[in-house]
DRENTI-249214 format. One line per field, with one value per residue (C-alpha): residue in one letter; x, y, z. Coordinates in steps of 0.25 Angstrom, whole numbers, plus 2048, in hexadecimal, padded with zeros to 3 digits. Layout:
! DRENTI-249214
tinu: A / ...
X: X / ...
Y: Y / ...
Z: Z / ...
//
This chain:
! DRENTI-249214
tinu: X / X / X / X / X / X / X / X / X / X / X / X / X / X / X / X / X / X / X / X / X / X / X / X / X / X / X / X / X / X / X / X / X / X / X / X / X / X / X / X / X / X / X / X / X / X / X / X / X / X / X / X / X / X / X / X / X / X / X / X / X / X / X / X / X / X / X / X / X / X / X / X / X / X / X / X / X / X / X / X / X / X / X / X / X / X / X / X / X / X / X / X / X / X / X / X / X / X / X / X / X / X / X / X / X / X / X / X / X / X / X / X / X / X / X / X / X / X / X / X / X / X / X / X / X / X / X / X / X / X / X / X / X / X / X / X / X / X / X / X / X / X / X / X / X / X / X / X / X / X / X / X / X / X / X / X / X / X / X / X / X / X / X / X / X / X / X / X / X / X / X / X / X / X / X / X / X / X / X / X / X / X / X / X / X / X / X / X / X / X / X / X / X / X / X / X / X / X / X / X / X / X / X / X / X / X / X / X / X / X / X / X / X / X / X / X / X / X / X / X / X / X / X / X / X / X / X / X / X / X / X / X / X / X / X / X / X / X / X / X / X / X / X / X / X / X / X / X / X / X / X / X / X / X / X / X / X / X / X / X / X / X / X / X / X / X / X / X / X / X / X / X / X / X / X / X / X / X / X / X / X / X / X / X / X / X / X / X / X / X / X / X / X / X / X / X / X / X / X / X / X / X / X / X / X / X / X / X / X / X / X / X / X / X / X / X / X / X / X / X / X / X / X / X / X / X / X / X / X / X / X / X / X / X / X / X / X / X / X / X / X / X / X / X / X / X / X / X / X / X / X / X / X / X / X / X / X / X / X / X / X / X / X / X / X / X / X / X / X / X / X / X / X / X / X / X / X / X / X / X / X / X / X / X / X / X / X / X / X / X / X / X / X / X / X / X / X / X / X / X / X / X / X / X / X / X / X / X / X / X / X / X / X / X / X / X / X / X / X / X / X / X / X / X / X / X / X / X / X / X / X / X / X / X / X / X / X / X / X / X / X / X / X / X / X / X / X / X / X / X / X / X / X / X / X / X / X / X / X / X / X / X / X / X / X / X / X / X / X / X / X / X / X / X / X / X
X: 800 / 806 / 804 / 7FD / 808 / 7FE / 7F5 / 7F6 / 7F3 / 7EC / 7DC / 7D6 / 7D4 / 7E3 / 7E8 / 7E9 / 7F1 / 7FB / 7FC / 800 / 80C / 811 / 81D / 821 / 830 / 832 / 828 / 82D / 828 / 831 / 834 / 834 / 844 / 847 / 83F / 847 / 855 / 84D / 84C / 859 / 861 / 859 / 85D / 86A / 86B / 85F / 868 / 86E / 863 / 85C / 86B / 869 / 85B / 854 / 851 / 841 / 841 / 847 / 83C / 833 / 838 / 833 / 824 / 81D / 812 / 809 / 80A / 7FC / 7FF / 7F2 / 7F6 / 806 / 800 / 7F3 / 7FF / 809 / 7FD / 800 / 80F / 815 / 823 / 826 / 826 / 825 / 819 / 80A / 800 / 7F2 / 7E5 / 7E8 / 7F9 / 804 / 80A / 816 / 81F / 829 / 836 / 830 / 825 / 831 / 836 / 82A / 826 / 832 / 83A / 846 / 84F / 851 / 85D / 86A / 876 / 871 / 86D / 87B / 883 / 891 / 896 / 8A5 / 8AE / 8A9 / 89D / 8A0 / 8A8 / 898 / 891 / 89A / 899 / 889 / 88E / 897 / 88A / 881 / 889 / 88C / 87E / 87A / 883 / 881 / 873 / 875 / 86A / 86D / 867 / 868 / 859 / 855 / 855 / 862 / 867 / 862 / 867 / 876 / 874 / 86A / 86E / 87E / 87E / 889 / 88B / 888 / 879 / 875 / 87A / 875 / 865 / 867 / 86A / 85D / 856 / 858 / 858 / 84B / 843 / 849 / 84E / 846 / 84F / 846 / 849 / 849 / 858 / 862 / 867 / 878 / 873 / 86F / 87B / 881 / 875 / 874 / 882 / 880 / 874 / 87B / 884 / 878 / 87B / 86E / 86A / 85E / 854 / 849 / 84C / 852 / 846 / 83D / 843 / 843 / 832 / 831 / 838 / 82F / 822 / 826 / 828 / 81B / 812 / 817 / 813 / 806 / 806 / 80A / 803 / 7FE / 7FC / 803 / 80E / 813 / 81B / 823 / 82B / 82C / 836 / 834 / 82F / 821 / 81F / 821 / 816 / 80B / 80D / 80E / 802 / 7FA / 7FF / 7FB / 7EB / 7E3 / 7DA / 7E5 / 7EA / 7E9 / 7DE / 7E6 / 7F4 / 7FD / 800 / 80D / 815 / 821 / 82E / 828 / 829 / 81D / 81C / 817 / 80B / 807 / 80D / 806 / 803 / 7F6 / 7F4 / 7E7 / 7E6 / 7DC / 7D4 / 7D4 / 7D4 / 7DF / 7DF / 7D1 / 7D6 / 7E2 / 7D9 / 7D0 / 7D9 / 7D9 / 7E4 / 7DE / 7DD / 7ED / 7F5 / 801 / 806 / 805 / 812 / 80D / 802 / 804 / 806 / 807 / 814 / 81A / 824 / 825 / 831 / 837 / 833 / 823 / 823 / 816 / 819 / 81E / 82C / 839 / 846 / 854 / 85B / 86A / 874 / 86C / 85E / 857 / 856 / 849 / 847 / 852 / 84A / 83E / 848 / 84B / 83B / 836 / 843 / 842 / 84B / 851 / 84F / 85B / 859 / 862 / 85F / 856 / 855 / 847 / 842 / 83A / 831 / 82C / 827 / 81A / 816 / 818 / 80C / 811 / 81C / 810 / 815 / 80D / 80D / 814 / 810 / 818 / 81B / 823 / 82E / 83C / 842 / 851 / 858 / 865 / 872 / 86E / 87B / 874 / 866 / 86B / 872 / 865 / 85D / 869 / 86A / 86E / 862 / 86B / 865 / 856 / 84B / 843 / 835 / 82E / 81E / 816 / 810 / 801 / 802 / 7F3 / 7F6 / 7F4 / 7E6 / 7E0 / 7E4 / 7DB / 7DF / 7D9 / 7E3 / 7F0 / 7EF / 7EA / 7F7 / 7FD / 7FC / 7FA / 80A / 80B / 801 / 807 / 814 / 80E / 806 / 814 / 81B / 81D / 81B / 828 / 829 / 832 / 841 / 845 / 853 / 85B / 856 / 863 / 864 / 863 / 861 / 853 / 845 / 839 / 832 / 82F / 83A / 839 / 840 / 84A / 856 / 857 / 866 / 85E / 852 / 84F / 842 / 83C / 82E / 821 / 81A / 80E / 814 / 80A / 80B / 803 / 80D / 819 / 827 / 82B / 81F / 820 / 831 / 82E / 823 / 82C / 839 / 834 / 832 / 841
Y: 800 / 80F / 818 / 823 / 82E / 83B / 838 / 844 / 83C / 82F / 82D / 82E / 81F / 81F / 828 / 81D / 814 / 822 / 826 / 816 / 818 / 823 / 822 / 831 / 82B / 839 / 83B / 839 / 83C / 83F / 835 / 838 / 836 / 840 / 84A / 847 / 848 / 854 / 85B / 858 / 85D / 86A / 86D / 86D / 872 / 87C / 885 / 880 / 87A / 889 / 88E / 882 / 883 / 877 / 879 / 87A / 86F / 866 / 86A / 868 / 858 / 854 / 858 / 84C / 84E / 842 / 83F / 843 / 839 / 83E / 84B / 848 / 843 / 84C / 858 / 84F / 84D / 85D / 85D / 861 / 85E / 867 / 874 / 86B / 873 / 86D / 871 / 875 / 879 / 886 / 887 / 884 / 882 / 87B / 878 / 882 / 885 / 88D / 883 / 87A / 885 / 886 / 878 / 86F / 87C / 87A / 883 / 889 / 890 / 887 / 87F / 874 / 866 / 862 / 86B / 866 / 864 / 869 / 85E / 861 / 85E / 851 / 84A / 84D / 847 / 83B / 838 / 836 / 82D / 825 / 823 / 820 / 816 / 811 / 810 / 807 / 7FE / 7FA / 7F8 / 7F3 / 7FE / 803 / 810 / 818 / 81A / 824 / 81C / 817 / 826 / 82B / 820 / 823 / 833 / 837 / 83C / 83B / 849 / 84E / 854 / 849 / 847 / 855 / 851 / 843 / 84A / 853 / 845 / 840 / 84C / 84E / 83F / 83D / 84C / 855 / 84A / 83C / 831 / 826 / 81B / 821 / 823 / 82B / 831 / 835 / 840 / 848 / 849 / 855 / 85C / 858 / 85D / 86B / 86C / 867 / 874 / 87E / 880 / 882 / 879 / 87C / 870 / 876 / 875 / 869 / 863 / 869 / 862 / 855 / 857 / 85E / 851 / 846 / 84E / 84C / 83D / 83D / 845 / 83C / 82E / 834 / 835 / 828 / 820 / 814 / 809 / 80A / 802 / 810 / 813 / 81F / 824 / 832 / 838 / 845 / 850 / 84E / 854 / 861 / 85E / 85A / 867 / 871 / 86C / 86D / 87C / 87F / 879 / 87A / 86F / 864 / 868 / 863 / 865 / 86C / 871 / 872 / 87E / 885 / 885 / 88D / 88A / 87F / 87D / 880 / 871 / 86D / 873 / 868 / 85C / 851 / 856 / 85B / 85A / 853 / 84F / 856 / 84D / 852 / 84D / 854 / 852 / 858 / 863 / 867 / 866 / 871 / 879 / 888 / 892 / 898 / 88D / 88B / 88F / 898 / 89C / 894 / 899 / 8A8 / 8A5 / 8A6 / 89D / 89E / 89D / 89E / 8A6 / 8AE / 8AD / 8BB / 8B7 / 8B7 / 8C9 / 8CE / 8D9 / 8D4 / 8D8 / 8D8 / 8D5 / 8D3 / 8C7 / 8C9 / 8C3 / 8CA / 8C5 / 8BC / 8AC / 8AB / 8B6 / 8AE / 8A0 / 8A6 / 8AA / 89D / 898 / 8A0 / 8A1 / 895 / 88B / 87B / 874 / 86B / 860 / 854 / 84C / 853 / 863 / 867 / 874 / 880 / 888 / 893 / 89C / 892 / 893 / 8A2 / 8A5 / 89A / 8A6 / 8B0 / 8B6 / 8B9 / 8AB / 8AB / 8A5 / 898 / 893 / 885 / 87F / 87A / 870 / 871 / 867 / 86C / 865 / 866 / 871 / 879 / 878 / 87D / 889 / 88D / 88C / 893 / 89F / 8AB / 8B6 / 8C0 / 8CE / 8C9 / 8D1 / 8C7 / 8CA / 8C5 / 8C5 / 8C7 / 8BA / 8C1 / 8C4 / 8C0 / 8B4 / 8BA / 8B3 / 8BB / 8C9 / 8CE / 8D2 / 8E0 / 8E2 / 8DC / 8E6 / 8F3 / 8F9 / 8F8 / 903 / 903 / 901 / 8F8 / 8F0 / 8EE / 8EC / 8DF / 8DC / 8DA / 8D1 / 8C2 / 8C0 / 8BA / 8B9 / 8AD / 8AF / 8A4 / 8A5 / 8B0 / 8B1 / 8AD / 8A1 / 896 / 88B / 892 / 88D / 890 / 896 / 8A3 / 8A9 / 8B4 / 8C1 / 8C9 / 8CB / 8DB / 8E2 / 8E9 / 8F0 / 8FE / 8FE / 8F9 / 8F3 / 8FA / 8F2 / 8F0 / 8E7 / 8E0 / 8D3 / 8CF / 8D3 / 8CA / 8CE / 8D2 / 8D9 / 8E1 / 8E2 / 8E8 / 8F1 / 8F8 / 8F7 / 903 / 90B / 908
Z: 800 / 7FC / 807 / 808 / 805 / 802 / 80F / 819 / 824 / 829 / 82A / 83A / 83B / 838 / 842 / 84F / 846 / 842 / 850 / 853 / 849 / 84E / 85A / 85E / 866 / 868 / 871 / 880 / 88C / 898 / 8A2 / 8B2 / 8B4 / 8A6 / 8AE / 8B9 / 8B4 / 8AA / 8B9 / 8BB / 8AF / 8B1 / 8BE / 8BC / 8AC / 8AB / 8A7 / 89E / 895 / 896 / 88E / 884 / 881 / 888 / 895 / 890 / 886 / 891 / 89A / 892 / 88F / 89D / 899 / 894 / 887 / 884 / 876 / 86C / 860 / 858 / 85B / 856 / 849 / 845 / 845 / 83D / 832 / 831 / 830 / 823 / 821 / 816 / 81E / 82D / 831 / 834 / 829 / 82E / 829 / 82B / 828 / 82E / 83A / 841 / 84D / 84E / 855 / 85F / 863 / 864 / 86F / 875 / 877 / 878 / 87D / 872 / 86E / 85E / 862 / 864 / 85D / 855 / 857 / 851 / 859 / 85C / 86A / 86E / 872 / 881 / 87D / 874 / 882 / 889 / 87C / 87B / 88B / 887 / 87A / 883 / 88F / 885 / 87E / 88B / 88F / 882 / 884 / 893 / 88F / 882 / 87D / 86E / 873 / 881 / 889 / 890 / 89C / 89A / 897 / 8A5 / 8AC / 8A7 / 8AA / 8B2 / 8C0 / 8BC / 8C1 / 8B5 / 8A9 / 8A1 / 8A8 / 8A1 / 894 / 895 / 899 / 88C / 884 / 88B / 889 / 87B / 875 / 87D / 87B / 870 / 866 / 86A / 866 / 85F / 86A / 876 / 878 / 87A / 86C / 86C / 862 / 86B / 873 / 86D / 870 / 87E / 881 / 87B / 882 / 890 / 88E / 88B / 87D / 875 / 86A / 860 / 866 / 85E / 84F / 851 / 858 / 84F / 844 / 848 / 849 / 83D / 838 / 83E / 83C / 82E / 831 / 838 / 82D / 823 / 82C / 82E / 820 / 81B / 827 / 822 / 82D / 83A / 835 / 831 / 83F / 841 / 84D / 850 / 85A / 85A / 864 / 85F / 86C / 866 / 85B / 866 / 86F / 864 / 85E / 86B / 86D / 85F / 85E / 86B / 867 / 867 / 874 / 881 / 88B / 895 / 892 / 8A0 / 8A7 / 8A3 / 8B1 / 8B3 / 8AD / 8A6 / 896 / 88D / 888 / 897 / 893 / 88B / 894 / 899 / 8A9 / 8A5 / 897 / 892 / 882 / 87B / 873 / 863 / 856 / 853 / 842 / 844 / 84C / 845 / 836 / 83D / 843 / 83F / 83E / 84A / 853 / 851 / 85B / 855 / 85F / 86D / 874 / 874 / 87D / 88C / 895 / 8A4 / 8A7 / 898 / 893 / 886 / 880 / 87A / 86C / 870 / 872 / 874 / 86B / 85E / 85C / 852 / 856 / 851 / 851 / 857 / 860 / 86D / 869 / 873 / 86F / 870 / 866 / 85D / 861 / 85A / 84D / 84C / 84F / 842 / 839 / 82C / 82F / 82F / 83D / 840 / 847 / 84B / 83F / 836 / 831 / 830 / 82A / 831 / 82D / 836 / 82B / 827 / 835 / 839 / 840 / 84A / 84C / 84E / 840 / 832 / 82C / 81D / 80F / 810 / 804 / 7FF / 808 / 802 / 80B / 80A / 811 / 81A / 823 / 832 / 832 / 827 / 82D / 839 / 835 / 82E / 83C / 843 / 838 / 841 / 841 / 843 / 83F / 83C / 842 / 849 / 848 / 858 / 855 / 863 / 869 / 86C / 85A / 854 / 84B / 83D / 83A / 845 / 83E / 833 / 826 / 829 / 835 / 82E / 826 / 82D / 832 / 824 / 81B / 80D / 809 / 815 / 80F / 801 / 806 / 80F / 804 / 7FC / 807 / 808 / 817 / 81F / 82D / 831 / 832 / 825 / 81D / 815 / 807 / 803 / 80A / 800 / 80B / 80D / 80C / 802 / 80E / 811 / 818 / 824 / 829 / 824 / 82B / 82D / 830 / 83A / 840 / 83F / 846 / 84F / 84C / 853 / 85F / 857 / 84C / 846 / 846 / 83B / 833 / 82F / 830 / 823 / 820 / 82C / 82A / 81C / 820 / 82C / 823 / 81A / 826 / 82B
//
């Protein structure tokens, strides 16, 4: 029998025997001694996982999510792996690197996956090579459980404890090793981050689950009979909680509390949580643009935190060596760019979903896919900003279906109004026109040699950044 290549997804009586054939590995709930030695580690190395960037996302692995299969597979049936973005009724729409910050508490600033260690720094990483080695052969295991690993390290009260948690830590929450085990690649990664040297988590994160949707779409797809099996191990976590934060009819009954110091992802853990029943392909079919949650992290929450990059008053500023991070972190959320991960390079595109950014959405238009070394990927992410006026839109901005046409227009005069008229809106930071490595997509700012004026409080948001960079230009 030829299979059913052109069929977007399975018929309902065909749904259980899907969900049967589907084995998220990379779903893992933490264990009482990790959130023990979790405890631990913190206590004696908060400060140094705040300087590297981890101190949130390591939190945020003691909080257990029950897994939502139906859920997991009604959003994958709306996954396109052309632009990695979900296609609904309405548009587009995508997990971003900023939901990645928000809700798994990564960093998108940092040295690569990749980065080398100094010799220092090899000696640590081959003490862990030589243990594990050890390990598997006393036991005769061909790979080294987490059981096993906890056993050796946990409690040896020295520096090689803190390593050996961040080998745990990573190989079991940020890049899920397929047997349960603990993975030598990403030792490397755990000694830079023992020493608080940050490393970009985010992109590469997000890459290996642009990845895997991809691999999901395309089982759901193809599903045939539930001899059709396919591992997934991934943070689908991600997956489940962005959409519950995005479409109110899919979420839980009651969401936790936020409680003081804790990260946003204990909102949606399994203390008090209760599954909300839903047909979730019925919901996510009549879902309307103004049902969608664009925005979730610009709403307040007791005892939340806005980060610089969510101002009340919209805002330009220029990118230099004394901006904030969190200002350069939100750069690098909206800028068009490759995603390195360990072993995959996924593209992003920020631009098809900008009204996730509370910006004008552009006319997107067709996607080249251009395939890049992990070296050249990442210095395309890591392209310095130096110079760019950064444009910072408020967090309390009325998404632009809610404005009529009648009041976009009205504090425009006559040559304003031509002048729009003529523009191709961009509002995503992309690549230099000159830069032959570039996508077919729309691109973003422009970089300016400088600011000589500075924009009036009562910006309009409506606008998009170049149309209101070419309107003031004439008048500097």
């Amino acid at each position: 029998m030829l299979r059913r290549q052109n069929r977007s997804a399975p018929p309902p009586s065909d749904l259980k025997s899907l969900s049967l054939s589907v084995f998220f590995r990379g779903w893992r709930l933490p264990n009482r001694k990790f959130k023990s030695w979790a405890l631990k580690m913190s206590s004696l190395h908060k400060p140094t996982w705040i300087q590297a960037g981890v101190f949130e996302a390591i939190m945020s692995s003691t909080k257990g999510i029950s897994k939502d299969t139906d859920l997991l597979l009604g959003i994958a049936e709306k996954w396109c792996s052309d632009t990695n973005t979900f296609f609904f009724p309405w548009g587009e729409a995508t997990i971003t690197l900023e939901d990645v910050m928000f809700l798994l508490g990564f960093s998108v600033l940092g040295s690569p996956v990749f980065a080398a260690l100094d010799e220092s720094g090899e000696r640590v990483k081959e003490k862990l090579v030589k243990d594990s080695l050890r390990i598997k052969k006393d036991n005769n295991f061909v790979f080294v459980s987490q059981v096993e690993w906890m056993r050796r390290f946990m409690n040896d009260d020295d520096e090689l404890e803190h390593v050996a948690f961040l080998a745990l830590w990573l190989s079991y929450f940020v890049f899920p090793s397929a047997y349960y085990h603990i993975d030598e690649v990403v030792f490397s990664v755990a000694v830079h981050v023992s020493r608080g040297t940050r490393i970009a988590l985010a992109p590469a994160v997000l890459a290996h689950l642009y990845a895997e949707l991809t691999l999901l779409k395309r089982h759901i797809r193809e599903f045939i009979t539930i001899e059709d099996k396919i591992e997934l191990k991934r943070l689908f976590k991600l997956v489940q909680v962005w959409t519950w934060e995005r479409f109110k009819e899919l979420q839980p009954e009651k969401a936790n509390p936020l409680l003081k110091g804790e990260p946003r992802l204990s909102i949606w853990c399994d203390d008090s949580t209760q599954k909300r029943s839903s047909n979730v392909r019925k919901v996510l079919e009549e879902a309307k643009v103004e049902s969608f949650e664009w925005r979730p992290y610009t709403k307040a929450l007791e005892n939340g935190k806005f980060p610089l990059f969510y101002p009340e008053e919209a805002m330009w500023v220029l990118v230099d060596n004394d901006l904030d991070d969190e200002f350069v972190s939100f750069a690098r959320c909206v800028k068009v760019s490759k995603l390195v991960g360990i072993d995959c390079v996924e593209h992003y595109f920020p631009n098809r979903v900008a009204a996730q950014f509370g910006l004008i959405q552009d006319v997107t238009c067709h996607v080249e896919r251009k395939s890049l070394s992990k070296e050249a990927a990442w210095d395309e992410y890591n392209k310095p900003l130096d110079e760019l006026t950064l444009y910072i839109p408020s967090r309390c901005v009325i998404p632009w279906w809610k404005k009529s046409s009648s009041e976009w227009w009205k504090k425009l005069s006559p040559e304003e109004n031509q002048a729009v008229e003529s523009l191709t809106p961009r509002h995503i930071i992309g690549d230099d026109d000159d830069d032959d490595t570039s996508d077919s997509v729309p691109s973003g700012c422009k970089r300016w040699k400088s600011m000589k004026r500075v924009y009036e409080d009562d910006e309009d948001d409506s606008l998009t950044i170049a149309q209101v960079m070419r309107l003031r230009k004439k008048d500097t």
